[in-house]
LODRENBA-170396 format. One record per residue (C-alpha): y negated, x negated, z negated. Coordinates in pm, whole numbers, plus 32768, in hexadecimal, padded with zeros to 4 digits. Layout:
BEGIN
YXZ;...
This chain:
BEGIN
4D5EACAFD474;4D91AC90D305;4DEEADD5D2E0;4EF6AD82D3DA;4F5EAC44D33B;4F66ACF6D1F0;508CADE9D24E;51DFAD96D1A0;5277AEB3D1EF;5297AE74D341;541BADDDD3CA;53A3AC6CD40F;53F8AB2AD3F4;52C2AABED397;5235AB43D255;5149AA2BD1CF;4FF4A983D268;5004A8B9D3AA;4FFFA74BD36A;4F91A60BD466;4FDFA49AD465;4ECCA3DCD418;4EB6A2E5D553;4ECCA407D63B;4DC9A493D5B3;4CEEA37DD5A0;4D10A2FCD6E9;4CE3A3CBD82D;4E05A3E2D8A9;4DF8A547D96F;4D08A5C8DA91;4BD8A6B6DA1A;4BD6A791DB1D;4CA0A897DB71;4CA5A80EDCE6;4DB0A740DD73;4D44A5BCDD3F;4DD1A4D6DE45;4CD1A3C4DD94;4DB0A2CDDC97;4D16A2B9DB20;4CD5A178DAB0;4C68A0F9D95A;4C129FB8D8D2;4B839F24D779;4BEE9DDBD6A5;4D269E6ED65B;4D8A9F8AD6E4;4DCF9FCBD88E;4E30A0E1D917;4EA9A144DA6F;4EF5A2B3DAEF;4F70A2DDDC5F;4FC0A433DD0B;509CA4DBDD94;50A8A581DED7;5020A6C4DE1A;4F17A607DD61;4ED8A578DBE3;4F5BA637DACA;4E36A6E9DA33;4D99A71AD8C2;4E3DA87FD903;4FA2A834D933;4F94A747D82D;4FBEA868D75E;5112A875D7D5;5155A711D706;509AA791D5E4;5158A8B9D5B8;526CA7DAD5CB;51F7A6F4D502;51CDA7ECD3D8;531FA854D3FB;53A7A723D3C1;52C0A6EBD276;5376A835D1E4;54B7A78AD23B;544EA692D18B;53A8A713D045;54DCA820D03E;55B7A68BCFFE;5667A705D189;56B3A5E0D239;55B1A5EBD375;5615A646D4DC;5569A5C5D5E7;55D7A6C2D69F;5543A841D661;557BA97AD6FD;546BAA87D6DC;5420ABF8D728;52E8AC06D820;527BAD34D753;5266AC58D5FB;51C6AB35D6B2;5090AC4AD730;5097ACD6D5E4;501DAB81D53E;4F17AB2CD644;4E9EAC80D665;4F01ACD1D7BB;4F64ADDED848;50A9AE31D8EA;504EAE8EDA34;5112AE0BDB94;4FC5AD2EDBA2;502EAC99DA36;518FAC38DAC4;5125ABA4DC20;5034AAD7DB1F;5149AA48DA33;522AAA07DB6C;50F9A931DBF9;50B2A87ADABD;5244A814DA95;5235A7AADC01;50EBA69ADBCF;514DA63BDA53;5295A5D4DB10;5207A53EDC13;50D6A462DB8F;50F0A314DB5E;5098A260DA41;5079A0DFD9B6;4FFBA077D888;4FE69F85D79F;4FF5A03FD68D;5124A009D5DF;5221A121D51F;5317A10DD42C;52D29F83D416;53159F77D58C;52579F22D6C1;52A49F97D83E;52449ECCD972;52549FD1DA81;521EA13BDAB7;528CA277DA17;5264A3FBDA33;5215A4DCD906;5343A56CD940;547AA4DBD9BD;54FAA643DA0D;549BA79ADA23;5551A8CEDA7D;54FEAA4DDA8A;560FAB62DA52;55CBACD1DB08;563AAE1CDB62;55EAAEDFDC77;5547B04CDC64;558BB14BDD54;54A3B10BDE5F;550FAFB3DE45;53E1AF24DD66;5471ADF4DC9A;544FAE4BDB02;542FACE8DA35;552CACF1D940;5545AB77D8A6;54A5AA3ED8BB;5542A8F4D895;54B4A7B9D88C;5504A66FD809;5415A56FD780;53CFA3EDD81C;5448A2E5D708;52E8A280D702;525EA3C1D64D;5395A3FAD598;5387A29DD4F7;5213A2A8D491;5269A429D3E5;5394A3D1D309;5353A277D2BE;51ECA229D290;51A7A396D248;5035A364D293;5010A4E5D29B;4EECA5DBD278;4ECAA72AD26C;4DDBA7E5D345;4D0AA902D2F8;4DAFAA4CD389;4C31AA6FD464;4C7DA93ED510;4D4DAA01D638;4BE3AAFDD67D;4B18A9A3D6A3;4A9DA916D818;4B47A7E9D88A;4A3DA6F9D807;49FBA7D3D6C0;4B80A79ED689;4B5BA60CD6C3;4A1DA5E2D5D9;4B01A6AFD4D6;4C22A5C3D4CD;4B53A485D4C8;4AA9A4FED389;4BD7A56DD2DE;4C5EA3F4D34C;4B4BA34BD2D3;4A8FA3FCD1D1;4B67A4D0D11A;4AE6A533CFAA;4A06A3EBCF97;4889A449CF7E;4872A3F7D0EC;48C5A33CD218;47BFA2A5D371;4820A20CD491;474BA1C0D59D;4712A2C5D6C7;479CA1EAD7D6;48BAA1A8D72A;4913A2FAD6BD;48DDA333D831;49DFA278D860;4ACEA2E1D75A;4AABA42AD7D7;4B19A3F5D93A;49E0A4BFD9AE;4985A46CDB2D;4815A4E5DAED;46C7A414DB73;467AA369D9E5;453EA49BD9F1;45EFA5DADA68;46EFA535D914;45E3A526D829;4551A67FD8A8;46B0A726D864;46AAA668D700;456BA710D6BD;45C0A86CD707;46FDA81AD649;4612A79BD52B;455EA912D53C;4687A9F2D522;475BA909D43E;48ACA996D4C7;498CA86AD450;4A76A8E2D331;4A64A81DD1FD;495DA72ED274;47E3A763D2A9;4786A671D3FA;4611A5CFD3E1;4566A4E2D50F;4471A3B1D470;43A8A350D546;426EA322D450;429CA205D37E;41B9A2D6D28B;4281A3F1D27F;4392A46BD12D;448CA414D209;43F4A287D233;43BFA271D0B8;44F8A308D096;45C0A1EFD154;44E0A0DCD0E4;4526A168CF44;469EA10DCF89;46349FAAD02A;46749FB5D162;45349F07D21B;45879FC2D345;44359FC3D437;43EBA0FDD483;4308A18CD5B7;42E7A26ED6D2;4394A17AD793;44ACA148D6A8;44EEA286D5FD;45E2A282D4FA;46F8A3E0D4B2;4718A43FD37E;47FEA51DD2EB;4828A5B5D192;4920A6A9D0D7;4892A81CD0D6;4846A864CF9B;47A7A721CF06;4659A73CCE94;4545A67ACF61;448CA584CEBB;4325A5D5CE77;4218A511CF1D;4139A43ACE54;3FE5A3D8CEB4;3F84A268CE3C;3E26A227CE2B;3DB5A095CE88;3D009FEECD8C;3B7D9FF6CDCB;3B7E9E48CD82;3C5A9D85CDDA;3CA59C52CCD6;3DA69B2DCCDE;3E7C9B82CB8C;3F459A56CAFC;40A69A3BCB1B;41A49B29CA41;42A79A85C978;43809B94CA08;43149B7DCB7E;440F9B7CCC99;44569A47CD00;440A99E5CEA9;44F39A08CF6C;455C9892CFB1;462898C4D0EB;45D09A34D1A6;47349A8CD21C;47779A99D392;48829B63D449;494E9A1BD47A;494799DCD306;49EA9B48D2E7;4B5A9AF8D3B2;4C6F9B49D2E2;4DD39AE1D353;4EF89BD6D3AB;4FBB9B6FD27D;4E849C27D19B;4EAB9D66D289;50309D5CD274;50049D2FD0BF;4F189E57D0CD;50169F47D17D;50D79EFED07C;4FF79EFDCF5D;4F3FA030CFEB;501BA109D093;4F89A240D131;4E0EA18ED176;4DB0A12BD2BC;4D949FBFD296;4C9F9F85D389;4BBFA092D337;4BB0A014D20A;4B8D9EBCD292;4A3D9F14D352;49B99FAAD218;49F49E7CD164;49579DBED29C;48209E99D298;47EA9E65D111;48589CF7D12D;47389CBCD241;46399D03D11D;46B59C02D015;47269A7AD021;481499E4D0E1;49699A21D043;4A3798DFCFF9;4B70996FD05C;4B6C9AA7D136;4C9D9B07D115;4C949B1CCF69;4B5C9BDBCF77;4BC59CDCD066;4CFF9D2DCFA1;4C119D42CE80;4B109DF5CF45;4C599F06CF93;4CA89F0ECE25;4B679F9DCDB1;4B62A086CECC;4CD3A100CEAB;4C6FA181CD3B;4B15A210CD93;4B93A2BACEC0;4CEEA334CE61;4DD2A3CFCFA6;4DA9A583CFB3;4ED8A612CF9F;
């Protein structure tokens, strides 16, 4: 595949790396199987709901989402090339199989022709707003899609051109907030959860030294359908062969473990066991911190007071004292564009849990996304 990606010399419209919006990829928005879903998606948290309805021909899957993310990178070269963007594109069937690595059998053309059909016809509301804009209501990925042919001489139909044309929706959250990522050019050789854990940890951690989230959620997150053990058992063998591109995947479920002292070293007093195993994921590449070995003192004594002590806590913070208003999310859009507010938002609720109450929520999380704007700056 990057051998494939890497070949300028081709005719294409697409010479550069594929990119993603950032919301789409951190949200499960597509079917993981292959299969034709007739079961809606739904997704809830604080913030964030998400509902995906089907069409006669089932849920749009993580597969023909490549479809949007072809399309998606097209438009970024529009845009770093100072074009004005369409958000309407017409595209050779031969490029598009070329970037995902596909080849161009009648097989590979039945399969685009499928994927136009349910990323037309699934049904989507969200919350989630683009461009500074909301929807109440439903839309498709695509508001239209057409394919151009030519017949052979046994009457086989020959894909010439595809044309499809973006919903407002997508096209709003690509040119104006421009939360964009690129993906690594393995992503299109990953399963269907392999591809999901991908894009959640280039969401969420990025180049910072590391990023958890608790099993059940990332469960969740990942749209996978799985009993919570059959989940865990894939993360493992996951965890074994390391496939994920950029990102090394770890399951805590030993609060003694690297990966505990690892978490609990950045503060977060998350508590870790076999019944609530934490994810962790890391950027390939970083080295691991050693283990030390602390030996207990063989007496215990009662030592007097430092000068320099940390102070008690006085009021232990509770997740009521930890409610920030929407006018403090709406200020950090615009103070941070590009960050996912409210991942950023749990972080700060997770380290907030460990210290005193805050006085004012609202100052402290803006400060909170300050420090963490400048020690965790956006990849390119």
């Amino acid at each position: 595949m990057a051998e494939q990606m890497s070949l300028a010399c081709l005719d294409s419209p697409l010479h550069g790396q594929v990119k993603g919006e950032r919301s789409v990829m951190a949200f499960p928005f597509f079917a993981l199987s292959k299969g034709r879903r007739m079961q809606p998606i739904t997704y809830s948290d604080d913030y964030v709901s998400i509902e995906v309805r089907p069409s006669q021909t089932g849920v749009a899957t993580i597969y023909d989402k490549e479809i949007l993310l072809y399309i998606a990178s097209l438009l970024v070269s529009q845009m770093k090339r100072k074009e004005t963007p369409s958000q309407e594109y017409s595209f050779t069937a031969h490029d598009f199989l070329r970037v995902i690595g596909g080849n161009r059998s009648a097989r590979s053309y039945q399969r685009i022709n499928g994927a136009l059909e349910r990323l037309q016809g699934t049904q989507i509301k969200t919350n989630i707003e683009a461009g500074g804009e909301g929807e109440d209501g439903f839309f498709s990925w695509v508001s239209e899609a057409k394919m151009s042919y030519t017949k052979t001489a046994d009457g086989q139909k020959r894909l010439n051109r595809v044309k499809v044309r973006l919903c407002d929706w997508l096209y709003r959250a690509l040119i104006k907030d421009q939360k964009i990522l690129t993906y690594d050019s393995h992503y299109f050789q990953l399963s269907p959860i392999e591809r999901r854990l991908y894009e959640i940890a280039r969401v969420h951690c990025g180049n910072q030294r590391f990023f958890h989230i608790g099993l059940k959620k990332l469960q969740t997150k990942v749209g996978s359908e799985d009993r919570p053990a059959k989940f865990k058992s894939a993360l493992r063998e996951i965890e074994t062969r390391q496939p994920i591109p950029e990102y090394d995947l770890v399951v805590v479920d030993d609060p003694h473990s690297d990966g505990a002292r690892l978490i609990a070293s950045a503060g977060f007093g998350a508590a870790i066991s076999k019944r609530n195993p934490m994810v962790l994921f890391r950027p390939k590449g970083r080295p691991r911190r050693q283990r030390v070995e602390i030996e207990a003192p063989a007496e215990q004594s009662v030592q007097p007071a430092r000068a320099d002590a940390p102070k008690p806590i006085e009021k232990p913070c509770e997740p009521s004292d930890l409610e920030v208003s929407s006018y403090a999310l709406e200020q950090a859009a615009r103070m941070f564009p590009g960050y996912d507010k409210y991942a950023v938002l749990e972080e700060w609720k997770r380290w907030a849990l460990t210290k005193e109450a805050p006085r004012r929520p609202d100052a402290a999380f803006l400060a909170f996304f300050t420090t963490y704007a400048k020690r965790n700056p956006l990849p390119n």
